[in-house]
N, C-alpha and C positions, 0 to 999 in steps of 0.2 A: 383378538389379542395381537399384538405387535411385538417387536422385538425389543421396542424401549420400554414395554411391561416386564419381558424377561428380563432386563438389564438392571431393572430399578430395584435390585435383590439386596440394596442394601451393601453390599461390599466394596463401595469406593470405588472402586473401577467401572472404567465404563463398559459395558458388554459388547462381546464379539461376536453375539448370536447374529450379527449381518453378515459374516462373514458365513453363514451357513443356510444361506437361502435354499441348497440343498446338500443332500452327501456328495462331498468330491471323491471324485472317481470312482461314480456309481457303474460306467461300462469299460472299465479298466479290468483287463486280464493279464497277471503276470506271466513271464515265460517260463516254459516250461523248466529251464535251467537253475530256477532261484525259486518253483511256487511249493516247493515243500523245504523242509527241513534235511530232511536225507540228502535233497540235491544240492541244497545250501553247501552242506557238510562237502560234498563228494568233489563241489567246485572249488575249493578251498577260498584264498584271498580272493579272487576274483568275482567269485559269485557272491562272497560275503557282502563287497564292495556294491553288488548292483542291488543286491537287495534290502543295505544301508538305503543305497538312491531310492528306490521303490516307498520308503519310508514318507517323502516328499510327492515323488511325483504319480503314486496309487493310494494316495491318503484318504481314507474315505470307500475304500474299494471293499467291498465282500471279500473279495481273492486275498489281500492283505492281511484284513484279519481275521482270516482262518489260517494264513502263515506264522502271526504273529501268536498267535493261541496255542499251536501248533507248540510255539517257539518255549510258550511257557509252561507250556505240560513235559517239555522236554529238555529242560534244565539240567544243565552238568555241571557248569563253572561252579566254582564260589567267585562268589561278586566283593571284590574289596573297594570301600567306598576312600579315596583319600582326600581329605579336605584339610582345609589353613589359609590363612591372612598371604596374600600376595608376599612373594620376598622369603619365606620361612624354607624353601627351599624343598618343594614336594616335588617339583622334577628330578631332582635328583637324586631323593630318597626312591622316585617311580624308577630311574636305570637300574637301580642297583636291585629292586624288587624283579625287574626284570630279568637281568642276570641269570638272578638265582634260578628264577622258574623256569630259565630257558637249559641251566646247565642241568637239572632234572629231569630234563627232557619233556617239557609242560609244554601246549600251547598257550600263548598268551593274547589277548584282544586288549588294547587300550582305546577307552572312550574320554578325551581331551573336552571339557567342556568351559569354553572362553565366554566372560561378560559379554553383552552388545551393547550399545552406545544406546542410550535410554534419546537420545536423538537422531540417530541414522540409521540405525538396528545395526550398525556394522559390527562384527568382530574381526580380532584382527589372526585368529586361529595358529598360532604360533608353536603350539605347542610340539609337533612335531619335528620342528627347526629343533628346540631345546634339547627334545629327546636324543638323538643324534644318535636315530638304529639303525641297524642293519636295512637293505632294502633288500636285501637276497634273500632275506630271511624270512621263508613263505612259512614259519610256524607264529610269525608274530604281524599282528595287524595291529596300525593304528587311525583312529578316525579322532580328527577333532568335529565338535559341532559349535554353533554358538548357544549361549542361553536364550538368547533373541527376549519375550518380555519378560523374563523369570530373575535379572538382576544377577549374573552368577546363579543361579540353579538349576534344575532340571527341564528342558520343557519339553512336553508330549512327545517332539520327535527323539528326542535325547533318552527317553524312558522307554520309546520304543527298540532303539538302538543298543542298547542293554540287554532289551531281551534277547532279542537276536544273536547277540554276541555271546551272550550265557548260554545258548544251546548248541553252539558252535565251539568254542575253545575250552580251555582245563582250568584256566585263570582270568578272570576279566577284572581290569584297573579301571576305575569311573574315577577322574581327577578333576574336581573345582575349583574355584577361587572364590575363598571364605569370603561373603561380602553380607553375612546376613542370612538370607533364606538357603544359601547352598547346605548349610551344614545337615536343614530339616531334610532337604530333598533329598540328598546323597542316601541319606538313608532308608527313602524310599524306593532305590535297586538295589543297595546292598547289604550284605550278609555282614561283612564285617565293618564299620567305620573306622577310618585313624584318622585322628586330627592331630593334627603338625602344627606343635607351639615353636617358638622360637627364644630364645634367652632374652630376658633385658627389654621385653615389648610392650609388657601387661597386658599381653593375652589374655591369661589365664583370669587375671580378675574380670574382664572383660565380657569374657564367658561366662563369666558366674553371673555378671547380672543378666545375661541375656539369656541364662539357661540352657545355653549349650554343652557343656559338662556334662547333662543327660542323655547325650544322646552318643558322644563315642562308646565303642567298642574295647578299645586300645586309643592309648595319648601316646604318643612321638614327641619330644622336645628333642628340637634339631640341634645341630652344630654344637655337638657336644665338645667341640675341642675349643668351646669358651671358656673350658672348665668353671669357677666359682659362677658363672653368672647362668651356668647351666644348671648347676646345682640348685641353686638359689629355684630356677626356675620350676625343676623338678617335684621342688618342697610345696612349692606356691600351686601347683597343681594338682597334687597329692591330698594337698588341704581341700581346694576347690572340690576334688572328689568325693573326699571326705564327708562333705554335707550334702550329698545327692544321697548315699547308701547304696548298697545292692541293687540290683534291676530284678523284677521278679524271675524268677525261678535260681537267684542265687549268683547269677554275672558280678564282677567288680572289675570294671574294667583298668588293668596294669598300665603305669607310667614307664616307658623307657627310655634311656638316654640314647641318642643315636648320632653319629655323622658317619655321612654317606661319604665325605672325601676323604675321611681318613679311615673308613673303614670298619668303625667301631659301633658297635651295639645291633647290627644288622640281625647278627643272631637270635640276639634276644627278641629282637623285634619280629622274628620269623615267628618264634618260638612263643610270641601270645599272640600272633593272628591264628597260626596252628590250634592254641589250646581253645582258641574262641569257635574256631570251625569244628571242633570236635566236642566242642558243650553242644554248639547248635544241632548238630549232627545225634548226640544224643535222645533217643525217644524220637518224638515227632516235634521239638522246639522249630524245625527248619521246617518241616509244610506249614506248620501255623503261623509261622513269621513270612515266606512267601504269599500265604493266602490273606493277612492282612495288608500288605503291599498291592494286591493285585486288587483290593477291596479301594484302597486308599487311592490305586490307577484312576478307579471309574471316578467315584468319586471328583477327583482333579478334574479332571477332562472335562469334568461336565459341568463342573461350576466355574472355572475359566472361559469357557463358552458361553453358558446362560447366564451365570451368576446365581447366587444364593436362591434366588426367588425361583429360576425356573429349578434348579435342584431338587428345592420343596415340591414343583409342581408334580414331580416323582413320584410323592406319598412313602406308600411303601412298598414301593416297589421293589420284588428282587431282582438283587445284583447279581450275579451269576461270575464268582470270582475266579472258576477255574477257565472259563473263557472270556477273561477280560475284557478282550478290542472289541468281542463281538458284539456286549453288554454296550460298552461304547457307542459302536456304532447303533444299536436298537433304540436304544433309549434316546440318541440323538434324533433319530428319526419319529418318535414321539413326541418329543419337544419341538419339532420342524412344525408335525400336525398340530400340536396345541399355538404353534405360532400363526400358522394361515387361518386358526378359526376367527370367525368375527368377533 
């Protein structure tokens, strides 16, 4: 079998199983300062920061992903997912979300996730500039990454990078730019979604065809100090929601009007992230929503890599959802084997 057998799975793209002639960073050992969680924790931003890097340059490592496993059995944060069309103004509904969490004394982690140039893989990671925080301030970290071939979404290392930061801080912000697939992805690290309309855009109908409406948590329409054409928007949203219905176990997810520069609607907007993390929180809705996430990880990893066909080659294989990366990495290494056979 070859690699263009694995690749011809059917899904339009071409396969990156060449890129895995073997596990990278099969004799990689992390340092002892970053190889658990506890020391993650205990190093605060600095060690956070290396073992972001560690992400890249131990990928593939055993040592990695039993940190990363680690990372996900030992989950603190609520993960807020914020997404929206470039322009609609999520940096600075993310300041003002910051703020707050920092004035209650939260730590907070922001994960900044910028398109790449579907020609140079560049990003131009900006995000940070925008923010314009504090840098003394060792209760707040921020990391941008790029989407590199995800279009605006998540990709592997960015999903890794979450986890890590959910185990580490009290608050963690995952910010994309709506271009299509980020809205799916966001919410596969986050607990809560908000999607940030904007007045006057035809967002909202926009969503509707694409069926995005199903999938926030909480809707944001910004710069409520358009007034009428905020409104307007509000309405045309409400409708959009309208024809989704309830999400199983009873969610509806609340429209609010907000602007971040004048101040207005923050509260509110706290106040149904709050009621959403305390449905989830409710019973067991939160492991079974994290254990599909972590189901949904393998999954990704593996058919971005093989593609569909070698996915199948799986069978039915178990996934093993509370140790994610490690399933990752096994299953990777069975798919290596069925690639060298004849």
């Amino acid at each position: 079998m070859t690699p263009a057998d694995l690749g011809r799975g059917g899904s339009g793209r071409p396969s990156r199983a060449s890129d895995y002639g073997r596990t990278r960073g099969d004799c990689v050992t992390l340092p002892e300062r970053i190889a658990t969680i506890e020391a993650v924790r205990a190093g605060g931003k600095p060690a956070l920061a290396r073992a972001l890097a560690a992400i890249e340059t131990a990928e593939g490592s055993d040592t990695l992903a039993k940190l990363l496993d680690e990372a996900t059995a030992s989950a603190r944060a609520h993960v807020l997912g914020l997404t929206g069309p470039p322009g609609v103004g999520k940096s600075t509904l993310m300041r003002a979300l910051i703020a707050q969490a920092r004035a209650e004394g939260r730590t907070v982690a922001v994960l900044a996730v910028d398109p790449s140039s579907q020609r140079t893989g560049g990003a131009l990671l900006g995000d940070r500039t925008r923010l314009a925080t504090d840098p003394e301030d060792d209760k707040l970290f921020v990391r941008s990454m790029a989407a590199r071939d995800r279009l605006g979404g998540l990709s592997d290392h960015a999903v890794a990078a979450a986890v890590l930061m959910r185990a580490v801080a009290d608050l963690v912000i995952v910010e994309t730019v709506g271009i299509g697939q980020s809205e799916a992805d966001v919410a596969s690290v986050a607990d809560t979604v908000v999607l940030c309309i904007q007045p006057g855009s035809g967002d909202s109908l926009q969503f509707m065809k694409a069926g995005v409406m199903e999938l926030p948590d909480v809707v944001a329409v910004t710069k409520a100090d358009m007034g009428e054409k905020a409104r307007r928007a509000l309405a045309d949203v409400e409708g959009a929601l309208s024809l989704t219905g309830a999400r199983p176990g009873g969610w509806k997810a609340p429209v609010v009007l907000v602007s971040a520069t004048a101040g207005t609607g923050l509260g509110d907007l706290a106040r149904a992230i709050d009621a959403h993390r305390n449905w989830l929180t409710d019973g067991a809705r939160l492991a079974a929503h994290r254990r599909r996430q972590a189901h949904d990880w393998i999954e990704d990893a593996l058919r971005q890599r093989w593609g569909r066909k070698g996915l199948a080659l799986l069978g039915e294989a178990t996934l093993d959802a509370t140790r994610p990366f490690n399933a990752i990495r096994q299953q990777d290494l069975r798919l290596q084997a069925c690639w060298h056979q004849p």
